[in-house]
DSSP file (Angstrom, degrees, kcal/mol; ACC not computed):
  #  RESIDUE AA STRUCTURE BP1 BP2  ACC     N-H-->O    O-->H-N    N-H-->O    O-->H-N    TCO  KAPPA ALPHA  PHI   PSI    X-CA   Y-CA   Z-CA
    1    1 A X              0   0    0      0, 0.0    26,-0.1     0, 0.0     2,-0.0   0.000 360.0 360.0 360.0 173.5  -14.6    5.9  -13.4
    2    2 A X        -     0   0    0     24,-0.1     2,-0.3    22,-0.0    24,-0.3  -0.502 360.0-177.7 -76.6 152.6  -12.6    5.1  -10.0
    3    3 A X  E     -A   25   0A   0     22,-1.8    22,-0.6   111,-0.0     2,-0.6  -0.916  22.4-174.6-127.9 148.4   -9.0    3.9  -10.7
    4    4 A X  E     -A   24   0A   0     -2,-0.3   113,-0.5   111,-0.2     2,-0.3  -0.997  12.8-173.2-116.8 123.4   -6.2    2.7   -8.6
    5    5 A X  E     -A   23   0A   0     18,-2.2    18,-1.5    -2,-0.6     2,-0.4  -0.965  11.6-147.4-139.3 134.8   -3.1    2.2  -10.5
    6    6 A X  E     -A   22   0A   0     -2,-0.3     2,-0.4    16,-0.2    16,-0.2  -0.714  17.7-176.3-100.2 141.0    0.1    0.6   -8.7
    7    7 A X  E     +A   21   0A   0     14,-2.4    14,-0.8    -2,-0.4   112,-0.1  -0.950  47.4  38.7-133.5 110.2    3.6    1.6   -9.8
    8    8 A X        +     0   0    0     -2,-0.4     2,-0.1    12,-0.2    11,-0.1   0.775  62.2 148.6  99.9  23.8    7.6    0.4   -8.7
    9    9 A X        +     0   0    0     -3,-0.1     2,-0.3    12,-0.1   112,-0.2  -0.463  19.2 117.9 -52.7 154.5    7.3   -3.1   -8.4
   10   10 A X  E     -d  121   0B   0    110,-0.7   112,-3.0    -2,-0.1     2,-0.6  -0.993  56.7 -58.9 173.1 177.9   10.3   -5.1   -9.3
   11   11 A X  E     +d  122   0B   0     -2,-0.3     2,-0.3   110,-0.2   112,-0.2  -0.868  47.6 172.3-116.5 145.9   13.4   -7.7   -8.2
   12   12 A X  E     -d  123   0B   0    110,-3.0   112,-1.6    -2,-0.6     2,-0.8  -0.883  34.1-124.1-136.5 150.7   15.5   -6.8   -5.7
   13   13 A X    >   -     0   0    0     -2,-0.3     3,-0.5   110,-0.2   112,-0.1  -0.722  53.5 -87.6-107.7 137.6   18.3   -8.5   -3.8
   14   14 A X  T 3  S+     0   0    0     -2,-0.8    72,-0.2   110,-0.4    71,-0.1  -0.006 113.0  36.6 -46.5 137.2   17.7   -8.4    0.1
   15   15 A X  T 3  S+     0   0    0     70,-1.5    -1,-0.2     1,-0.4    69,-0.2   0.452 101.8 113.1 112.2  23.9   18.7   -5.7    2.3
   16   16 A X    <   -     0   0    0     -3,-0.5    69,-2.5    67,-0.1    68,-0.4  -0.410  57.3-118.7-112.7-160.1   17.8   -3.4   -0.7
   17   17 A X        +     0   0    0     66,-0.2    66,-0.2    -2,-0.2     2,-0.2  -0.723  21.7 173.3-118.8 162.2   14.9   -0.6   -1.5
   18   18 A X  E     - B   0  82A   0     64,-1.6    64,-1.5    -2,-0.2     2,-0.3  -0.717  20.9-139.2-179.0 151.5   12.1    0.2   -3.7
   19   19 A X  E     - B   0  81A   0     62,-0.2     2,-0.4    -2,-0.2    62,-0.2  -0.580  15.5-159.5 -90.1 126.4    9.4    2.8   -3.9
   20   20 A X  E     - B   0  80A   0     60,-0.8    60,-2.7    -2,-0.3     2,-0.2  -0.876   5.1-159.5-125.4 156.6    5.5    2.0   -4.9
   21   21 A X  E     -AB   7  79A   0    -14,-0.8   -14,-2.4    -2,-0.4     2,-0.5  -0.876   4.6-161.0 -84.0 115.0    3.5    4.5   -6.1
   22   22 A X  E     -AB   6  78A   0     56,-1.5    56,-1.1   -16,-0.2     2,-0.4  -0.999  12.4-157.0-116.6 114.1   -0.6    4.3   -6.1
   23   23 A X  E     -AB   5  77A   0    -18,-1.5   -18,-2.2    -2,-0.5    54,-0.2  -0.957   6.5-166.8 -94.5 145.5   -2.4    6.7   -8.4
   24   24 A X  E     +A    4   0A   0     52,-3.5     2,-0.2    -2,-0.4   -20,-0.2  -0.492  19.2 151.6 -93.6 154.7   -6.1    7.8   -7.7
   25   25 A X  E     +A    3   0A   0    -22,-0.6   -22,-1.8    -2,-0.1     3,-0.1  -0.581  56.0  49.8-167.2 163.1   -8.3    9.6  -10.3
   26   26 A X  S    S+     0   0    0    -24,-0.3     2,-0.3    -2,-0.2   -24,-0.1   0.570 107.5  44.1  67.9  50.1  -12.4    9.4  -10.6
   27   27 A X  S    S-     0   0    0    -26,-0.1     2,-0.9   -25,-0.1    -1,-0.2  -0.922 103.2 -74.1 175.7 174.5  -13.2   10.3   -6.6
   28   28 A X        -     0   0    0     -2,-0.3     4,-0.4     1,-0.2     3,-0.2  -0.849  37.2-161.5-107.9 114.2  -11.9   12.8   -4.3
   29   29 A X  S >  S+     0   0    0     -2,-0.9     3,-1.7     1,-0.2    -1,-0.2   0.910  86.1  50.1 -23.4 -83.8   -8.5   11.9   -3.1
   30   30 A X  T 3  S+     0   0    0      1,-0.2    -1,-0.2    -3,-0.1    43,-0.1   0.651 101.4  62.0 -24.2 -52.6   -8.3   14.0   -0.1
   31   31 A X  T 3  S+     0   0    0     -3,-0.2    69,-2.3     2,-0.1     2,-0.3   0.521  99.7  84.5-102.1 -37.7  -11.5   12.8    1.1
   32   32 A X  E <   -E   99   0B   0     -3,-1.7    67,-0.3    -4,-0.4     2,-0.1  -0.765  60.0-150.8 -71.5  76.4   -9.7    8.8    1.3
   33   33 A X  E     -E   98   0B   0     65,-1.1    65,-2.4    -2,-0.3     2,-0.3  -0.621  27.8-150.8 -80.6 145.9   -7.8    7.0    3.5
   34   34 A X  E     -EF  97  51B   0     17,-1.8    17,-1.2    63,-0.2     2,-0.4  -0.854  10.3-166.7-127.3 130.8   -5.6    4.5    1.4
   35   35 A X  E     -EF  96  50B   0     61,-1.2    61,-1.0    -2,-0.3     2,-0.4  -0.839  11.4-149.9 -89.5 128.5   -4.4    1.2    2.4
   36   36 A X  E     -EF  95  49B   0     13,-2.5    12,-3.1    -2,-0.4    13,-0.9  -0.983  19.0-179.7-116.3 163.4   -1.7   -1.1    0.9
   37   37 A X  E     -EF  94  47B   0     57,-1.3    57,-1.5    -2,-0.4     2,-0.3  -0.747  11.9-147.9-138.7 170.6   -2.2   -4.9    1.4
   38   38 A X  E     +EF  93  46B   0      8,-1.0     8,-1.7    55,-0.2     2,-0.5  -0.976  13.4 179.8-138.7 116.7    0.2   -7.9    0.2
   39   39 A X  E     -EF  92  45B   0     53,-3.4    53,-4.5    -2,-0.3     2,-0.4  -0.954   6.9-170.7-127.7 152.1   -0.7  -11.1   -0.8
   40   40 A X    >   -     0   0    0      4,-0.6     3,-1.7    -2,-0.5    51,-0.1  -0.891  49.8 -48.0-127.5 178.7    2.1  -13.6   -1.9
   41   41 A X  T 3  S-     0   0    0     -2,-0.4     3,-0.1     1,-0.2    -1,-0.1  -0.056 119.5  -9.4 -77.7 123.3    1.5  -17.1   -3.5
   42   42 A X  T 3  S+     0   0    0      1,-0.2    -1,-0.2    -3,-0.0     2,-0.2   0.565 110.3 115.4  77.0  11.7   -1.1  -19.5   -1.8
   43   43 A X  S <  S-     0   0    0     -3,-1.7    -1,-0.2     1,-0.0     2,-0.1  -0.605  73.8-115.4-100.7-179.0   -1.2  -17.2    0.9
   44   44 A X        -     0   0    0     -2,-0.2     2,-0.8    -3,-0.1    -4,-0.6  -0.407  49.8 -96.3 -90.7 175.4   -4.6  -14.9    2.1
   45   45 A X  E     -F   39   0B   0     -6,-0.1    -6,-0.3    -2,-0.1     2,-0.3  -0.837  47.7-159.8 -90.6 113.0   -3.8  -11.1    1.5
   46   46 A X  E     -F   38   0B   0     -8,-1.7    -8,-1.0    -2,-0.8    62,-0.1  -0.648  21.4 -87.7-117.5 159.5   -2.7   -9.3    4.5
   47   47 A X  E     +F   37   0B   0     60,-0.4   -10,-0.2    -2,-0.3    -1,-0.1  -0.076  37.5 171.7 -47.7 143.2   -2.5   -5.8    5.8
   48   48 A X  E     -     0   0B   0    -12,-3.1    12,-4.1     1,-0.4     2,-0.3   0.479  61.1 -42.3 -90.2 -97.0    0.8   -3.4    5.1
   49   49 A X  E     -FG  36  59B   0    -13,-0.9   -13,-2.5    10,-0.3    -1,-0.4  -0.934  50.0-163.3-140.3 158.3    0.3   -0.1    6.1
   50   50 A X  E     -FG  35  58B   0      8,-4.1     8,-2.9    -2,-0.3     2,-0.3  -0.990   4.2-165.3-158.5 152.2   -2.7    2.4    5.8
   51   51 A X  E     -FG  34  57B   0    -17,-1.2   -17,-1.8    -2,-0.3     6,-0.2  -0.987  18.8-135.0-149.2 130.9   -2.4    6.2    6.2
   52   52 A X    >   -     0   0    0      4,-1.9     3,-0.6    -2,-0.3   -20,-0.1  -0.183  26.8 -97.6-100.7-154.2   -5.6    8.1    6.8
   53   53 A X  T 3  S+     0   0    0      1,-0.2    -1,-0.1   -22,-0.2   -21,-0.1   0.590 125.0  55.6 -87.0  11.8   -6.8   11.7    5.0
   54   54 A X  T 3  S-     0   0    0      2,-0.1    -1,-0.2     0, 0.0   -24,-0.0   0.409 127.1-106.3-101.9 -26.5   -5.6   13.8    8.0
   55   55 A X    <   +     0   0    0     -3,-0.6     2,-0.7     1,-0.2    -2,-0.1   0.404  68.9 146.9 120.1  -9.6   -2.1   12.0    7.3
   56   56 A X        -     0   0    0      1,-0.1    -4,-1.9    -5,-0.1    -1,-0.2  -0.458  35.0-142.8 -66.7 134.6   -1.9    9.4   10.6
   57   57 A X  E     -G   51   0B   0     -2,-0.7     2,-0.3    -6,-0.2    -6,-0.2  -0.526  23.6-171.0 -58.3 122.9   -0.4    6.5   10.0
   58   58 A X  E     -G   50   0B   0     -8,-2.9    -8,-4.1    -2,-0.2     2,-0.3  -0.996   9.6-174.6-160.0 151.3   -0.5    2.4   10.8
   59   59 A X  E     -G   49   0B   0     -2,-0.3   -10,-0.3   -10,-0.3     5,-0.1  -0.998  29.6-114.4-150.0 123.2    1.8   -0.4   10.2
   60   60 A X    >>  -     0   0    0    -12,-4.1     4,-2.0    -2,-0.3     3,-0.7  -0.112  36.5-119.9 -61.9 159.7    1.9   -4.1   10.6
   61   61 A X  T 34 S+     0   0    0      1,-0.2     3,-0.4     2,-0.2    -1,-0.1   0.989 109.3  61.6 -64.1 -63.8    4.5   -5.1   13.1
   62   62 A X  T 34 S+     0   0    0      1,-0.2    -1,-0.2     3,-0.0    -2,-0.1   0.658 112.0  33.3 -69.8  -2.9    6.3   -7.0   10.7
   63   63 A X  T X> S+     0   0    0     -3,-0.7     3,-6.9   -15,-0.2     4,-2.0   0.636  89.4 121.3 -99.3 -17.6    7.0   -4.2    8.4
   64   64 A X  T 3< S+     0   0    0     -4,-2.0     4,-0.1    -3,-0.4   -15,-0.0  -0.281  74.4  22.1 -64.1 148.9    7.5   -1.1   11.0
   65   65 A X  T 34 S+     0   0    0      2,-0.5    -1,-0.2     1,-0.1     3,-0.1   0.092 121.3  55.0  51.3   6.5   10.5    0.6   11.1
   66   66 A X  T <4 S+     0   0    0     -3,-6.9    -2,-0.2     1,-0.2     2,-0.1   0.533 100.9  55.3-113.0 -33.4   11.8   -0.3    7.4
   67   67 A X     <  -     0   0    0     -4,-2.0    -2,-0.5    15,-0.1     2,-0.2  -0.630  65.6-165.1-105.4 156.6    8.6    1.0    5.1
   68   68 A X  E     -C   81   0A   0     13,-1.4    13,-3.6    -2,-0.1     2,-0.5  -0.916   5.2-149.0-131.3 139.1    7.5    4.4    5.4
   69   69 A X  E     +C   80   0A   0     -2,-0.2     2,-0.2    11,-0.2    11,-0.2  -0.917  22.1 163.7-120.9 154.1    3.7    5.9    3.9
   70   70 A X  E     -C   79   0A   0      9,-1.4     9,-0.8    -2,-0.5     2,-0.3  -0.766  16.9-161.1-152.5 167.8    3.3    9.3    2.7
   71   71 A X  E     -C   78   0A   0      7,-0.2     2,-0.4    -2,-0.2     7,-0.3  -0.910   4.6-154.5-149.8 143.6    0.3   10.6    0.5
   72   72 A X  E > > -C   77   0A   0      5,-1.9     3,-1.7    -2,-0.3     5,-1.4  -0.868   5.4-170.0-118.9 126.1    0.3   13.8   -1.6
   73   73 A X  G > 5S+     0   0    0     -2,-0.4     3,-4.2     1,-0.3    -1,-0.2   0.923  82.9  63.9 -57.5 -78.4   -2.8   15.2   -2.2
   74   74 A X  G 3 5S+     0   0    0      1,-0.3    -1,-0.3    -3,-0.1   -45,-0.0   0.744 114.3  33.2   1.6 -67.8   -2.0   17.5   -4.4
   75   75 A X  G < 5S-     0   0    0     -3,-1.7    -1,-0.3     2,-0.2    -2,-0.3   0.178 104.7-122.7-103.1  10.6   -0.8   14.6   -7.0
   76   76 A X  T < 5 +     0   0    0     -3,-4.2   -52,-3.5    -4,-0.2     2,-0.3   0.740  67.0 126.8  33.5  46.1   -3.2   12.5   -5.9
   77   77 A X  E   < -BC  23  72A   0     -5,-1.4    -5,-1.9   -54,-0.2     2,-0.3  -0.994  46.9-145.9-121.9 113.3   -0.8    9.8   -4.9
   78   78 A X  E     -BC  22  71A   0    -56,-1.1   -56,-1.5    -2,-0.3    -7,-0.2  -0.752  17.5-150.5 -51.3 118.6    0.4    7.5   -2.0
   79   79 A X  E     -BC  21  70A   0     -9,-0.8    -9,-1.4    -2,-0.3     2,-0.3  -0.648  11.2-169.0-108.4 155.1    3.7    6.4   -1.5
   80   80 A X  E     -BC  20  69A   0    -60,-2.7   -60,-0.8   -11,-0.2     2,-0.6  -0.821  13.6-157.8-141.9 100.3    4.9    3.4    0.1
   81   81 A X  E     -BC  19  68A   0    -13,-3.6   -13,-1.4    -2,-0.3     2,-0.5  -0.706   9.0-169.6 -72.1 123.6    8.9    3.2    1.0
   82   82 A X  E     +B   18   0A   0    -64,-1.5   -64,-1.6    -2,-0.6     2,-0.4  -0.979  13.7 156.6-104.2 112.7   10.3    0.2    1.3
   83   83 A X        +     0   0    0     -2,-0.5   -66,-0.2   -66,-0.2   -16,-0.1  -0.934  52.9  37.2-141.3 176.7   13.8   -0.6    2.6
   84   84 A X  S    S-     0   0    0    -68,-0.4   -67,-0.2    -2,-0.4    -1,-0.1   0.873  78.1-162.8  72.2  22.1   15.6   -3.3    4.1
   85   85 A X        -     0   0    0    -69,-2.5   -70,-1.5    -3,-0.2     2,-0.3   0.154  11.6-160.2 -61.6 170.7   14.0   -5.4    2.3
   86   86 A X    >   -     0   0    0    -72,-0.2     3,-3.1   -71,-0.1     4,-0.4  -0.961  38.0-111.6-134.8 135.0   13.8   -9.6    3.0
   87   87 A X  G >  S+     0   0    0     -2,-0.3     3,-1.3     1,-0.2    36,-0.3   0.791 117.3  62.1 -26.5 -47.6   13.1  -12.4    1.0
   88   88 A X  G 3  S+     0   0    0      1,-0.3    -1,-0.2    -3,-0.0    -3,-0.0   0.401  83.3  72.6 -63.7 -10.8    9.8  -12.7    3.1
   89   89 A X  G <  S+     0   0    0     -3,-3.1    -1,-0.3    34,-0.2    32,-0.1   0.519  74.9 130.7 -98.7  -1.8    8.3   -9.2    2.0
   90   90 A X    <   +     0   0    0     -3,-1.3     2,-0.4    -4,-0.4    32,-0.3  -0.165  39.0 106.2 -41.4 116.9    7.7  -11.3   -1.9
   91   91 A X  E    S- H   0 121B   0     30,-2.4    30,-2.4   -51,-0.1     2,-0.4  -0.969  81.8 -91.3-178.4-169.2    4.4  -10.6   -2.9
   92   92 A X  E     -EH  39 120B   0    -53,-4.5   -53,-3.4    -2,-0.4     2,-0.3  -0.911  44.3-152.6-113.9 138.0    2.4   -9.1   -4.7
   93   93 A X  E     -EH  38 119B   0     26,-1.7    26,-2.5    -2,-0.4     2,-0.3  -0.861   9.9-148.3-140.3 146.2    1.5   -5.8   -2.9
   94   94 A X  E     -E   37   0B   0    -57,-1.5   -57,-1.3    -2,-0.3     2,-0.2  -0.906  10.6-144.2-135.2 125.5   -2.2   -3.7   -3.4
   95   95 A X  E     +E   36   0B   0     -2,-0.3    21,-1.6   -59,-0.2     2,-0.2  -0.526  30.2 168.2 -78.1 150.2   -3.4   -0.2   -3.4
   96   96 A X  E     -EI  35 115B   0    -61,-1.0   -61,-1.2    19,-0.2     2,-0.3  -0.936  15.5-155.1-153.1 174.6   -6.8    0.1   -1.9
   97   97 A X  E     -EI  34 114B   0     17,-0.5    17,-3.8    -2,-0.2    16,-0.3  -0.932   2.7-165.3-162.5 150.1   -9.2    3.5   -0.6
   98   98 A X  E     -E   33   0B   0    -65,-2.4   -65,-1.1    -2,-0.3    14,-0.1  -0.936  36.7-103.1-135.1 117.5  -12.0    4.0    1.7
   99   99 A X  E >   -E   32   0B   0    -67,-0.3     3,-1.4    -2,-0.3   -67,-0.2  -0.269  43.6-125.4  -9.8 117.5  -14.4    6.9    2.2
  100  100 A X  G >  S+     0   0    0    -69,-2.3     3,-2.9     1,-0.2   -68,-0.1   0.939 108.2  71.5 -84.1  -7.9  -12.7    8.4    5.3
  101  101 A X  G 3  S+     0   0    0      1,-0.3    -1,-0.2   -70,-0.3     3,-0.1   0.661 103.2  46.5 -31.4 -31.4  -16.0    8.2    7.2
  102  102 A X  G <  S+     0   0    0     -3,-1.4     2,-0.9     1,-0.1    -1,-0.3   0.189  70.8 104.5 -55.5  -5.6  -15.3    4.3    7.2
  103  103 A X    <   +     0   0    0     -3,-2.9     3,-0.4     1,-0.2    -1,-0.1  -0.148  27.5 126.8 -98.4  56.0  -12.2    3.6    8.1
  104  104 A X  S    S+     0   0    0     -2,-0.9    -1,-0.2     1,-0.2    -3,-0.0   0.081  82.8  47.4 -69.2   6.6  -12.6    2.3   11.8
  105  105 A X    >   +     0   0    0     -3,-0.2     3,-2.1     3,-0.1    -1,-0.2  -0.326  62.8 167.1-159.0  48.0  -10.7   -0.9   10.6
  106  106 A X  T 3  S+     0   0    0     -3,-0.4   -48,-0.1     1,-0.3    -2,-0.0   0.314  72.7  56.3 -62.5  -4.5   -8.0    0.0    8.9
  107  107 A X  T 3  S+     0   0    0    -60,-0.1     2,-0.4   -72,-0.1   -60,-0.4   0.159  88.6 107.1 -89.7   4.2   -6.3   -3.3    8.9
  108  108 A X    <>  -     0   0    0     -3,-2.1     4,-0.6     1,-0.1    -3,-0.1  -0.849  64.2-147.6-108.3 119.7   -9.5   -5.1    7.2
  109  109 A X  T  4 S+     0   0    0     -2,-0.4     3,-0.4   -64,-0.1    -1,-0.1   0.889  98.2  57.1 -38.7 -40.5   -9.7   -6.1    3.9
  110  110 A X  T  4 S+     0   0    0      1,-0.2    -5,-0.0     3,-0.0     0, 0.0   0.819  90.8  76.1 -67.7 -83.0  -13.6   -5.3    3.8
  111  111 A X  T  4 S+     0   0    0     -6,-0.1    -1,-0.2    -9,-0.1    -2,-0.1   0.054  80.8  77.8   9.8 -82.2  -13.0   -1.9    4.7
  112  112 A X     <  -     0   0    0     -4,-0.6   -14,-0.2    -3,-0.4     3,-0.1  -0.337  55.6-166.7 -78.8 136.8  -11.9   -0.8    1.7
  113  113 A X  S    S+     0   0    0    -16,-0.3     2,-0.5     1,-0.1   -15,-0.2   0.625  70.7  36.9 -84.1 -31.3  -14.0    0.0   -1.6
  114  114 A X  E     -I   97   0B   0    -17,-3.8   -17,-0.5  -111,-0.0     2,-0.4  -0.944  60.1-177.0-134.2 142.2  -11.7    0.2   -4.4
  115  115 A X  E     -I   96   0B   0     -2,-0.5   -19,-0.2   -19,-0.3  -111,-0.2  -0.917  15.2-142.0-106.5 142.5   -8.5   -1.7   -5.4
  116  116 A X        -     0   0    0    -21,-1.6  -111,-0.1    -2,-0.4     3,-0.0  -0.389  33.9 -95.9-107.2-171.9   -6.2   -1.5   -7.9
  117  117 A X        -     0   0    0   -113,-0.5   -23,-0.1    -2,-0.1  -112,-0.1   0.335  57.7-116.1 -91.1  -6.9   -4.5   -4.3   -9.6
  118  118 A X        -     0   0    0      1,-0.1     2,-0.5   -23,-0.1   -24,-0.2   0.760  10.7-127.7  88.5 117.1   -1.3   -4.8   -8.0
  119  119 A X  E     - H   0  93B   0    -26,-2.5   -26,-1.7  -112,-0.1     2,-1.4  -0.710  25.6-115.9-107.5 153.2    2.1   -4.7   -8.5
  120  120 A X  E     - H   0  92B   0     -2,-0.5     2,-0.7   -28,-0.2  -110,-0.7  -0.521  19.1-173.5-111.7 120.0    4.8   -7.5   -7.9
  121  121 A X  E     +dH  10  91B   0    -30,-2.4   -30,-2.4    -2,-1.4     2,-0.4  -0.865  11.3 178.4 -85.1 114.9    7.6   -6.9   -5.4
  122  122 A X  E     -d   11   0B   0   -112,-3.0  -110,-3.0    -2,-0.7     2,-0.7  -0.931   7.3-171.6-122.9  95.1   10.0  -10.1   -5.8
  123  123 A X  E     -d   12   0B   0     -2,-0.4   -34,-0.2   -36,-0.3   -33,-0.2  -0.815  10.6-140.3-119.8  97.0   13.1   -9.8   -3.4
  124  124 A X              0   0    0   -112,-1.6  -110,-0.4    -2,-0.7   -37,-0.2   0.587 360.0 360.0 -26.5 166.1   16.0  -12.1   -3.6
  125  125 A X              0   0    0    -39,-0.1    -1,-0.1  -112,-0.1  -112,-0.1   0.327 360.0 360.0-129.0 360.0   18.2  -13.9   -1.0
């Protein structure tokens, strides 16, 4: 069966780092462009970052030029670097994948077909 599983959530005091980790298994990795999304409390869930299965890259304004996405195929993982972090970046933050034949909307929740469960980024002031 499909999984998405989210990894390196934690509390942090601002201006600091942290690593998530998305692992895939039961679909073809490669094949996938992978999303993360954020949602924090009483808010809708909004776009992160998304990287597709050739390796390009896209980034909400308000995180570009501290978090960085990587994927390795290989390990069938997505990385999501975080630094500089801000009180504002709190949430709770969501792996997601798309067939890449679909991904013409890479900022759209619907896009994407599978999600994993989340992990929670909580960053101090």
């Amino acid at each position: 069966q499909v999984r998405l599983v989210e990894y390196g959530g934690g509390l942090v005091q601002a201006g600091g780092s942290l690593r998530l980790s998305c692992a895939a298994s039961g679909f073809t990795f490669s094949s996938y462009a992978m999303g993360w999304f954020r949602q924090a409390p009483g808010k809708i869930r909004e776009f992160v970052a998304a990287i597709s299965w050739s390796g390009s890259t896209y980034h909400a304004d308000s995180v570009k030029g501290r978090f960085t996405l990587s994927r390795d195929n290989a390990e069938n993982t997505v990385y999501l670097q975080m630094n500089s972090l801000k009180p504002e970046d709190t949430a709770v933050y969501f792996c997601a994948a798309v067939y890449r034949a679909f991904w013409q909307q890479p900022d759209k929740r619907d896009t994407y077909e599978y999600w994993g469960q989340g992990t929670q980024v909580t960053v101090s002031s």
